[in-house]
Backbone as CSV, one residue per row, in Angstrom:
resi,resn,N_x,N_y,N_z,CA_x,CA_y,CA_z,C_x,C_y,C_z
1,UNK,126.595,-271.329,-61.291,125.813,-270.426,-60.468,125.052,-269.472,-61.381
2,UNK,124.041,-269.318,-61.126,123.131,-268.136,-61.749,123.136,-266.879,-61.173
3,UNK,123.712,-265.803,-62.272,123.462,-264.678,-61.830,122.848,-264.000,-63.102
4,UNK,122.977,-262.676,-63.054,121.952,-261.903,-63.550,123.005,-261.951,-65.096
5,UNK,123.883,-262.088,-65.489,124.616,-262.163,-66.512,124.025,-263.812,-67.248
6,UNK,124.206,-264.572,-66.562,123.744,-265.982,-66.682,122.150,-265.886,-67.502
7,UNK,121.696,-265.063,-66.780,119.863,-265.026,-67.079,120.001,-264.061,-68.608
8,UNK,120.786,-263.127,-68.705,121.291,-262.077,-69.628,121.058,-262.886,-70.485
9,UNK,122.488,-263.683,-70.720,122.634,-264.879,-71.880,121.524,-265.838,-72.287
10,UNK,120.812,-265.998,-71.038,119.575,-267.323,-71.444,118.390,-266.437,-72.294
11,UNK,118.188,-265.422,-72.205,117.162,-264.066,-72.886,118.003,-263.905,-73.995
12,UNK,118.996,-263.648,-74.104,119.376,-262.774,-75.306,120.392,-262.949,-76.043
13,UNK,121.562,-263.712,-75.996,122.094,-264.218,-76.658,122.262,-266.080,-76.606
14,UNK,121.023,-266.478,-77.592,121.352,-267.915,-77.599,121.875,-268.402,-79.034
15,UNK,122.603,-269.389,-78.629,123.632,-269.904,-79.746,122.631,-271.016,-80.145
16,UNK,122.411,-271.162,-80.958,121.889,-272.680,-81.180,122.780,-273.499,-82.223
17,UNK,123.667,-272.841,-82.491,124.681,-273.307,-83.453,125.438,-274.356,-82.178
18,UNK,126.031,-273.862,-81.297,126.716,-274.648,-80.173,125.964,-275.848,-79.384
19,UNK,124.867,-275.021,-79.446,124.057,-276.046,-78.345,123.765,-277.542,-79.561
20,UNK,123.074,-277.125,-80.733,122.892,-278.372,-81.557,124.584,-279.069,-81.826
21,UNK,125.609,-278.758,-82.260,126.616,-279.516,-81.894,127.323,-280.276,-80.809
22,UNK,126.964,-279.701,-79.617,127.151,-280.380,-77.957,125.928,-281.903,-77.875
23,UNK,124.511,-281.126,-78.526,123.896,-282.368,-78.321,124.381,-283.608,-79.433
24,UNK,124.631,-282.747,-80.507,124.940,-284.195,-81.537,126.010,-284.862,-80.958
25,UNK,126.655,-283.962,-80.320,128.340,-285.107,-80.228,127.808,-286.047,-78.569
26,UNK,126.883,-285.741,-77.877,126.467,-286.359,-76.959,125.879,-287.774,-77.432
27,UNK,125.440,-287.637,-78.888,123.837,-288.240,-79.159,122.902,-288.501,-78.487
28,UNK,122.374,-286.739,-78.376,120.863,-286.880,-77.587,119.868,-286.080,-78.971
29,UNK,119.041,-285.914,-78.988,118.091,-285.371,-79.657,118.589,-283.694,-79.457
30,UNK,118.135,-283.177,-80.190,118.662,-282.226,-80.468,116.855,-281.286,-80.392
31,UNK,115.925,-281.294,-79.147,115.063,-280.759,-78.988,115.087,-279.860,-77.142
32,UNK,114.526,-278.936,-76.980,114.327,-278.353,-76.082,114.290,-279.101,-74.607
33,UNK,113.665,-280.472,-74.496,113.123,-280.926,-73.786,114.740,-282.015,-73.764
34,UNK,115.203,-282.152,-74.324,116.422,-283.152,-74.389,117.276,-282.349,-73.963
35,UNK,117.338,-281.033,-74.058,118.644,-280.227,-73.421,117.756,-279.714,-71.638
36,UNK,116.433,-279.754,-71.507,116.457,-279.414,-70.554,116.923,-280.548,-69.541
37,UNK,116.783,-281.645,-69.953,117.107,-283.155,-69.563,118.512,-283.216,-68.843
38,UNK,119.304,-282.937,-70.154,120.340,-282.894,-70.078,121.276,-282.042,-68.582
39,UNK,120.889,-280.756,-68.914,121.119,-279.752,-67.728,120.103,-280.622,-66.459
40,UNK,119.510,-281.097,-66.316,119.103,-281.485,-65.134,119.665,-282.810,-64.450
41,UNK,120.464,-283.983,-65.342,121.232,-284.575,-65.217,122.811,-284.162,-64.788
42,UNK,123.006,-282.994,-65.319,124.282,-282.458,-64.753,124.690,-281.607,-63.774
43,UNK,122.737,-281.327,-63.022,123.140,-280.995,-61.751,123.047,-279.265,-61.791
44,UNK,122.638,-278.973,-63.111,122.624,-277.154,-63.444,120.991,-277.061,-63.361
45,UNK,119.930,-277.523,-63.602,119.116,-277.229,-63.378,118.449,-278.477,-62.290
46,UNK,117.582,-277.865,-61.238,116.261,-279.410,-61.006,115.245,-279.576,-61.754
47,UNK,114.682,-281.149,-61.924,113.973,-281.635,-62.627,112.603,-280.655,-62.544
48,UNK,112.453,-279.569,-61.402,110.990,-278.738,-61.409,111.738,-277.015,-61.898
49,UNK,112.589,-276.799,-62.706,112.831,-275.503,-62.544,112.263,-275.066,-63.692
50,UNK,112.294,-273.606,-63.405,111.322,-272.989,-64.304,111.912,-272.300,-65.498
51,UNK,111.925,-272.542,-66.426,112.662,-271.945,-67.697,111.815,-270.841,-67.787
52,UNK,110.874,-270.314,-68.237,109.917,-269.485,-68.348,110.639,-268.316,-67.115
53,UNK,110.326,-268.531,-66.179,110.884,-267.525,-64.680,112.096,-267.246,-65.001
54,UNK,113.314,-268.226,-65.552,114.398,-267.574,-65.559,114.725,-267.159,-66.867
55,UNK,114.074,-267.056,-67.999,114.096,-265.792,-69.098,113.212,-264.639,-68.740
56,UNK,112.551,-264.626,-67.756,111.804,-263.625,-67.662,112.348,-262.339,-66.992
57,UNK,113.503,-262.521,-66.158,114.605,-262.232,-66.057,114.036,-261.525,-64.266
58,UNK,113.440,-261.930,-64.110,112.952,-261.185,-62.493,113.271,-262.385,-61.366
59,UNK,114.112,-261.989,-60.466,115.219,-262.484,-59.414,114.672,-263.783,-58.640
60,UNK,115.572,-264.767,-58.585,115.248,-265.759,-58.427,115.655,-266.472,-56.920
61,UNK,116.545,-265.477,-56.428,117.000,-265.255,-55.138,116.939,-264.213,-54.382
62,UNK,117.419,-264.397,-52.890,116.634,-263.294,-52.153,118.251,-262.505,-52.078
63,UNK,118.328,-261.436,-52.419,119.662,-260.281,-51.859,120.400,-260.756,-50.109
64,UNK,121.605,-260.091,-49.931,121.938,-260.387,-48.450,120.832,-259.646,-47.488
65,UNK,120.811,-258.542,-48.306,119.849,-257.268,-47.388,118.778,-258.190,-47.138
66,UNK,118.276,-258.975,-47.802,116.287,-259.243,-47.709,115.997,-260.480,-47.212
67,UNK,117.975,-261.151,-46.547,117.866,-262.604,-45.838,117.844,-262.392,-44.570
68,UNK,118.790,-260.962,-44.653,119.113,-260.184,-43.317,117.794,-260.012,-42.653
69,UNK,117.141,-259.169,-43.535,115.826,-258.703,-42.832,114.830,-259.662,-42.394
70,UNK,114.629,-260.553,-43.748,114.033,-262.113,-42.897,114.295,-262.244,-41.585
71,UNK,115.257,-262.648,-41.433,116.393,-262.937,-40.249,115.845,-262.251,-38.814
72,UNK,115.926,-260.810,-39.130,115.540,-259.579,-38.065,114.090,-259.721,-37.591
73,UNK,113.030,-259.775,-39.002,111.691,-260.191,-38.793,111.477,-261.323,-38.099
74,UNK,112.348,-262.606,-38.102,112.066,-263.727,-36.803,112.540,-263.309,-35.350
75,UNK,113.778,-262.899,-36.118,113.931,-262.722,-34.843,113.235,-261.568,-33.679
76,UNK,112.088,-260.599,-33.800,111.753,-259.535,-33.738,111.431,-259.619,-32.075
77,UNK,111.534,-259.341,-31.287,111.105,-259.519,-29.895,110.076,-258.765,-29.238
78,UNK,109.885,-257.733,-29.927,108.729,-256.619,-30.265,107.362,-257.209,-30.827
79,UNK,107.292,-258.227,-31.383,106.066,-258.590,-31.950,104.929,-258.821,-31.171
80,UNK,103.801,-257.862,-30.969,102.836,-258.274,-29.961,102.448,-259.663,-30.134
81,UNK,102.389,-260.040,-31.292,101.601,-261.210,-31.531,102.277,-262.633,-30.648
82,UNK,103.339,-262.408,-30.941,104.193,-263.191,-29.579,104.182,-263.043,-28.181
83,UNK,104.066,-261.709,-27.883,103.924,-261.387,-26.708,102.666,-261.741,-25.915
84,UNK,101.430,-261.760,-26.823,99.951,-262.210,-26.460,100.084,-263.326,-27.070
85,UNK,100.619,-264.028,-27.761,100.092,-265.203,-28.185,98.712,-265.391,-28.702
86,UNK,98.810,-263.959,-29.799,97.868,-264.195,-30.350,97.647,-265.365,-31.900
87,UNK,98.501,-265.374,-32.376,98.832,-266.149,-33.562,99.467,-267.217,-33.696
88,UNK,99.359,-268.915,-34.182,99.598,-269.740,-34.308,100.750,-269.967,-35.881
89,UNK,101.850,-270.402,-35.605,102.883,-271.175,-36.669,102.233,-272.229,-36.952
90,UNK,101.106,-272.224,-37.906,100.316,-273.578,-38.142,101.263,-274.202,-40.045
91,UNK,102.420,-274.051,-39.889,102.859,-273.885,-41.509,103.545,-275.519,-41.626
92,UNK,103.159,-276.148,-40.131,103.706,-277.833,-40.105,102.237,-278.612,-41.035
93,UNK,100.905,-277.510,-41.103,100.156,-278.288,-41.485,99.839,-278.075,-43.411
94,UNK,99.509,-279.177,-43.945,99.151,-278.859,-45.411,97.952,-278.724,-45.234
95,UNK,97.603,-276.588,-45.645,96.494,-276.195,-46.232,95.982,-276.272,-47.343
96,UNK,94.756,-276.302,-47.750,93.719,-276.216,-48.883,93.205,-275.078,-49.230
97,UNK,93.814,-274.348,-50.174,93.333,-272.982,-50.329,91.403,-272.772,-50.653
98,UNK,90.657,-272.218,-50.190,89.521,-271.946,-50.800,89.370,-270.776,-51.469
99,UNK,89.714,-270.136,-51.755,89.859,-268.660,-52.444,89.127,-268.682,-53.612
100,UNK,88.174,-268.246,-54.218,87.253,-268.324,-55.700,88.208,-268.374,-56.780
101,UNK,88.600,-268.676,-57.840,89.120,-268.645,-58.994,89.986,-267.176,-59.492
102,UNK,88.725,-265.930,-59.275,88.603,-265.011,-59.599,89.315,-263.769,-58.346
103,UNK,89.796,-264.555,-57.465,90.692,-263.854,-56.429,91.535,-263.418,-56.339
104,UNK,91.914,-261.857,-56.336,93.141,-261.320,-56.278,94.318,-262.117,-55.109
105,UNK,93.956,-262.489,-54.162,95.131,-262.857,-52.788,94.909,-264.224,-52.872
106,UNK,95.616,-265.299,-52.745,95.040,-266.842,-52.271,95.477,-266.422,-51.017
107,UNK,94.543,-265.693,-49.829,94.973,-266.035,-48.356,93.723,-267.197,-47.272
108,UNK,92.833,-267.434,-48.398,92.019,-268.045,-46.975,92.282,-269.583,-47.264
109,UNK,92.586,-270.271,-45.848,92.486,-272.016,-46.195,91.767,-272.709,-45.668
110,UNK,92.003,-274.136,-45.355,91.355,-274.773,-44.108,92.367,-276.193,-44.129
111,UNK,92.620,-276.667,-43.292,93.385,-277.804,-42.972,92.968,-278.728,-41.589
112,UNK,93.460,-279.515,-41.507,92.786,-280.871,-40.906,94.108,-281.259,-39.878
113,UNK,93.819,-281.694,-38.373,95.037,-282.081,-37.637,94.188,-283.015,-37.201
114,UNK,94.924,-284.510,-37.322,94.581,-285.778,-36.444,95.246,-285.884,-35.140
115,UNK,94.588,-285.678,-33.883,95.330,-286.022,-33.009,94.761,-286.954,-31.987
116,UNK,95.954,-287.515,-31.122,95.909,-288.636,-30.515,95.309,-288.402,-28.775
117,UNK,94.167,-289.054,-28.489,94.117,-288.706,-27.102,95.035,-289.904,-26.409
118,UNK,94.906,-289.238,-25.063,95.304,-289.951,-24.007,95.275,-291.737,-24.020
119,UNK,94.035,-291.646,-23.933,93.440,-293.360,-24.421,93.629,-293.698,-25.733
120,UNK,94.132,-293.257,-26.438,94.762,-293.786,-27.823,93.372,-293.551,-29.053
121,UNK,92.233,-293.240,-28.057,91.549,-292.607,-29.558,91.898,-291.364,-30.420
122,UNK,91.513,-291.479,-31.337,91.477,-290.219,-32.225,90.663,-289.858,-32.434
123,UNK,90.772,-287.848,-32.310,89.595,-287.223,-32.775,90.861,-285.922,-34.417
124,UNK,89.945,-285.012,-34.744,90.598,-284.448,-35.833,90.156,-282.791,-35.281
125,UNK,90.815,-281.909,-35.359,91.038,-280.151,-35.304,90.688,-280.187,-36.930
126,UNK,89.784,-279.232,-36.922,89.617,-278.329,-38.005,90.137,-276.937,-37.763
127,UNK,91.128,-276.846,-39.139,91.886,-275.148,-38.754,90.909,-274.384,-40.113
128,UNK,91.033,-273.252,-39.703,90.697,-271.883,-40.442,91.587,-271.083,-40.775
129,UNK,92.380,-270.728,-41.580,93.442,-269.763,-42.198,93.045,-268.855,-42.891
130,UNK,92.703,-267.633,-42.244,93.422,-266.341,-42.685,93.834,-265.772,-42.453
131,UNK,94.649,-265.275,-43.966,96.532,-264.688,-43.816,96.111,-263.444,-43.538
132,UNK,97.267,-263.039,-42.778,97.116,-261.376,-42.612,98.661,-261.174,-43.026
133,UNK,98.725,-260.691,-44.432,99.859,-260.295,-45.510,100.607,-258.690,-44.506
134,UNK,99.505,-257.849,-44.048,99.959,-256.553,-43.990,100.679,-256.656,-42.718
135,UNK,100.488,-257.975,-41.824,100.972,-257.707,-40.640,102.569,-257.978,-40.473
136,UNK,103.586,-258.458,-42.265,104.722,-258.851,-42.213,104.982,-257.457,-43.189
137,UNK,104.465,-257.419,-44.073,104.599,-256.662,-45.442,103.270,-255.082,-45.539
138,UNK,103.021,-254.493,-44.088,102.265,-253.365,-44.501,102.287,-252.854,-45.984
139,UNK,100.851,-252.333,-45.863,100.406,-251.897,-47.456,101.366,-250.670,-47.441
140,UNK,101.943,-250.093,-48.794,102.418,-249.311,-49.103,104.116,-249.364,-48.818
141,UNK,104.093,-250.309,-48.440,105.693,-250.557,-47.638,106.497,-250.672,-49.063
């Protein structure tokens, strides 16, 4: 399990005396990319994790408090936007960000829905996505 002691050790105290003897007695190569291998074969890391993120030492999981609050935020019964039905859960569809290069937010997208009529033709929905960040996470919050 990774905790903040775990991440401690991966920043700041590395052995490479241990680690190059574990790989020799394995006989694997004795390079970065052979031990990340390794740990991903044994089920401690996945084949996409980020080494970089977890020396960088900034949290890689969410606290009880901030699953809780997730939690509270779905569940919210207060939300006008529910109440009017103003806003669509469109997050079943894969968006295409368009945002310029040079963009502070990636919030605007566009995505594509094929759907089926009645008579079995198909026509396609064009969606428009933009995020409204402040309406989960107000500025200054």
């Amino acid at each position: 399990v990774w905790n903040a002691d775990s991440i401690r050790k991966l920043k700041h105290e590395v052995n490479q005396v241990a680690g190059t003897q574990v790989m020799a007695k394995l006989q694997r190569k004795r390079t970065a990319q052979s031990v990340f291998d390794l740990l991903v074969e044994l089920g401690v890391w996945g084949k996409h994790e980020d080494v970089v993120l977890l020396r960088s030492g900034f949290p890689t999981r969410f606290t009880d408090d901030e699953e809780e609050a997730a939690k509270e935020a779905i569940e919210n019964l207060r939300d006008p936007d529910k109440i009017l039905g103003l806003r669509k859960d469109l997050r079943r569809l894969k968006a295409y960000t368009i945002d310029s290069a040079s963009a502070s937010e990636i919030d605007d997208g566009l995505s594509v829905e094929v759907l089926t009529n009645e008579d079995g033709s198909v026509r396609q929905r064009f969606w428009i996505h933009i995020a409204d960040a402040d309406h989960w996470a107000p500025r200054d919050s």
